[in-house]
C-alpha positions in Angstrom: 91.6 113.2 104.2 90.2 109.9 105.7 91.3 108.0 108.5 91.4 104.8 109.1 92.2 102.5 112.6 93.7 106.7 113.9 95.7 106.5 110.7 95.6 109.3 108.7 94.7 108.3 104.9 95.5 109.7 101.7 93.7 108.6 98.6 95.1 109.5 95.1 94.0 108.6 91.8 95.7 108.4 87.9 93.5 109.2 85.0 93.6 108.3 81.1 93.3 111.9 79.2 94.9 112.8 75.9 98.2 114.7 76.3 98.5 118.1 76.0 101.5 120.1 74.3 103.6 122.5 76.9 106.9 124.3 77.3 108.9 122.0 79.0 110.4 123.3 82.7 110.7 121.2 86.0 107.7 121.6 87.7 106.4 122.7 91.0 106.5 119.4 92.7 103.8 119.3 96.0 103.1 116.7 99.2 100.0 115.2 99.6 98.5 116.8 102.4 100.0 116.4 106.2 102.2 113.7 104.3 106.2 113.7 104.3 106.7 110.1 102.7 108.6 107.4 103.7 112.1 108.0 105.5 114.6 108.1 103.4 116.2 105.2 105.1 113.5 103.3 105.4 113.4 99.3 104.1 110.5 98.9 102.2 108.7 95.9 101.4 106.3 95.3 98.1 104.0 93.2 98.7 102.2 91.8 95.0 99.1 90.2 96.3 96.6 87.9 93.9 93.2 88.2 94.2 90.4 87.0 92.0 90.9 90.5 90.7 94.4 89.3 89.0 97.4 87.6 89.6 100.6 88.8 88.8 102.9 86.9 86.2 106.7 87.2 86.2 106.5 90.4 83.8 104.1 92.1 86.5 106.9 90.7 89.3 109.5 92.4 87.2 108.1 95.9 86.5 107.1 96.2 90.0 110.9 95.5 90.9 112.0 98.0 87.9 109.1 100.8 89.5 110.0 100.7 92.9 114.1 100.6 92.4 114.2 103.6 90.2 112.5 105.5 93.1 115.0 104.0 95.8 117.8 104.6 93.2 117.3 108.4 93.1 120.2 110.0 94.1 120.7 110.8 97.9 118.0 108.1 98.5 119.0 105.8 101.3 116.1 103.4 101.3 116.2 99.5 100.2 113.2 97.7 99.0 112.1 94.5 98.7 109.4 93.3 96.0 107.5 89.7 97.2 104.9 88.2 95.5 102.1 86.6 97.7 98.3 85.4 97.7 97.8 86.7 101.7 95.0 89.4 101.4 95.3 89.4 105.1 98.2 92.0 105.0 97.8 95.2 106.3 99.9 98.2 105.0 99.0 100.3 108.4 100.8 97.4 110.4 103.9 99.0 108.9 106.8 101.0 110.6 108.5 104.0 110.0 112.2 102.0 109.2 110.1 99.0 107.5 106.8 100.1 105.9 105.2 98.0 103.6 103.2 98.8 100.3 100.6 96.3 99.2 99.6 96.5 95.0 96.7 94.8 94.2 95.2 94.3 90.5 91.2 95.3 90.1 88.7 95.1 87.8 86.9 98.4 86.5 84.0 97.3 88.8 86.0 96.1 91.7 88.2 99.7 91.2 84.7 101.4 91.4 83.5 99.6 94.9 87.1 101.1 96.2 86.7 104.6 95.9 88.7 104.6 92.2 86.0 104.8 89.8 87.5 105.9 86.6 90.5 105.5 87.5 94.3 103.7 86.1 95.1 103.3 89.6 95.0 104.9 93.3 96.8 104.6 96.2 96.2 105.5 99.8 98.4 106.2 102.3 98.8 105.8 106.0 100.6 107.7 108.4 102.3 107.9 111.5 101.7 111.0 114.0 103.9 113.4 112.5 103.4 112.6 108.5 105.9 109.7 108.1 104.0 107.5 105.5 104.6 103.9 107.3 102.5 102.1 104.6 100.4 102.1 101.3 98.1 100.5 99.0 97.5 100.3 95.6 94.4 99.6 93.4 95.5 98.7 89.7 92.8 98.7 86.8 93.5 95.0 85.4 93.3 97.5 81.5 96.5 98.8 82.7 98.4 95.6 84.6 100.3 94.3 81.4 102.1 96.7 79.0 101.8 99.7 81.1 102.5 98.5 84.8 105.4 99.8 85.3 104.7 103.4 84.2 101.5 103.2 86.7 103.5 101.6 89.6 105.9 104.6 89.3 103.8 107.2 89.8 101.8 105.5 92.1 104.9 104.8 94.8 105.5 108.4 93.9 102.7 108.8 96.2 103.3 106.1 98.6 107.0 106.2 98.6 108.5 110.3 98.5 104.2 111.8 99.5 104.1 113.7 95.9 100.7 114.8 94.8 99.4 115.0 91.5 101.0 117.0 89.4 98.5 119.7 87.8 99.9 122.4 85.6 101.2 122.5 81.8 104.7 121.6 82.6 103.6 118.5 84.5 103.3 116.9 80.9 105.8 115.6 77.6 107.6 113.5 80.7 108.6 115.9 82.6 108.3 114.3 86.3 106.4 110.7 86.7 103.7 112.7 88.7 101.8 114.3 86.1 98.2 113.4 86.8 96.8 112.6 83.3 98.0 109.3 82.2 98.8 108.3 78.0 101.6 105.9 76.6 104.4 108.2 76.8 104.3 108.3 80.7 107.6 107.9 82.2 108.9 104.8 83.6 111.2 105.9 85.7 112.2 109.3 87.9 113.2 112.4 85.6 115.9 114.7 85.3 113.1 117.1 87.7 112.3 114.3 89.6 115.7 113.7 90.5 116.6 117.0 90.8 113.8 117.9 93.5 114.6 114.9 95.5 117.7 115.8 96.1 116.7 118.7 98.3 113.4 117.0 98.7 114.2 116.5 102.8 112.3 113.2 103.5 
């Protein structure tokens, strides 16, 4: 665990390995360390940001919209979200709140994603925390290899982190789709919460 400004800071990463076969069965479903996620009536605002890394284009604008409302769709979720597009690198995800925490996404190349702490990485996100756990903000790193036909798929298990404070999910039931936290990224990734996924946050107490 880092910190940064007194914040605590949670970094997590998404890697490219080839699937693996294994009996499907919800999984054990973990929080990143210290980290209880967002509140669940919290208004959350996405903040797109172009760099010379990438802009975003109106597909980008809309899976980023389709990523973060299946999160605040799950059922009992309370939150709302917003999703603006903007070229101000000058915003700060710990500036946040616990009733209006912002996530910033950002699109990298490999060597940019490297000079951040995500070397061989799809993407990473770190968190930032209030006193007791509550994430009041997040950022993203987004390989620019995985910003077009697989964006969405990435941005949903990367506001798993930042959003509900999942970790990576690890064991042989993590994988064939069965929660958007498996670790190991491939095509067939969900897009959107799963039946588990669902099924833990409803009990999941943010």
């Amino acid at each position: 665990m880092y910190s940064w400004r007194n914040i605590p800071l949670v970094l997590c990463g998404l890697l490219v390995v080839q699937p693996q076969l294994a009996a499907q069965s919800c999984p054990t479903y973990t929080q990143l360390p210290g980290n209880s996620g967002m509140s669940n009536s919290a208004n959350i605002t996405v903040y797109l940001v172009d760099t010379s890394g990438g802009d975003f284009d109106s597909t980008q604008i809309d899976s980023a919209h389709s990523a973060i409302d299946g999160l605040t769709g799950v059922p009992g979720n309370d939150q709302d979200a917003t999703v603006e597009n903007t070229d101000d690198q000058n915003i700060n995800p710990a500036d946040g709140t616990v009733s209006n925490p912002i996530m910033v996404v950002e699109i990298q190349s490999t060597s940019q994603m490297e000079a951040d702490g995500c070397s061989g990485d799809v993407a990473c996100t770190s968190s930032y925390l209030n006193s007791t756990g509550t994430v009041i903000g997040s950022k993203t790193y987004v390989s620019s290899a995985y910003a077009t036909t697989y964006l969405q798929q990435v941005l949903t298990h990367e506001f798993g982190h930042g959003d509900f404070g999942w970790n990576d999910c690890t064991a042989d039931n993590c994988y064939n789709g069965a929660t958007i936290m498996n670790a190991d990224f491939y095509s067939t990734e969900p897009s959107a919460p799963t039946s588990c996924d669902k099924q833990h946050c409803s009990s999941c107490g943010r």
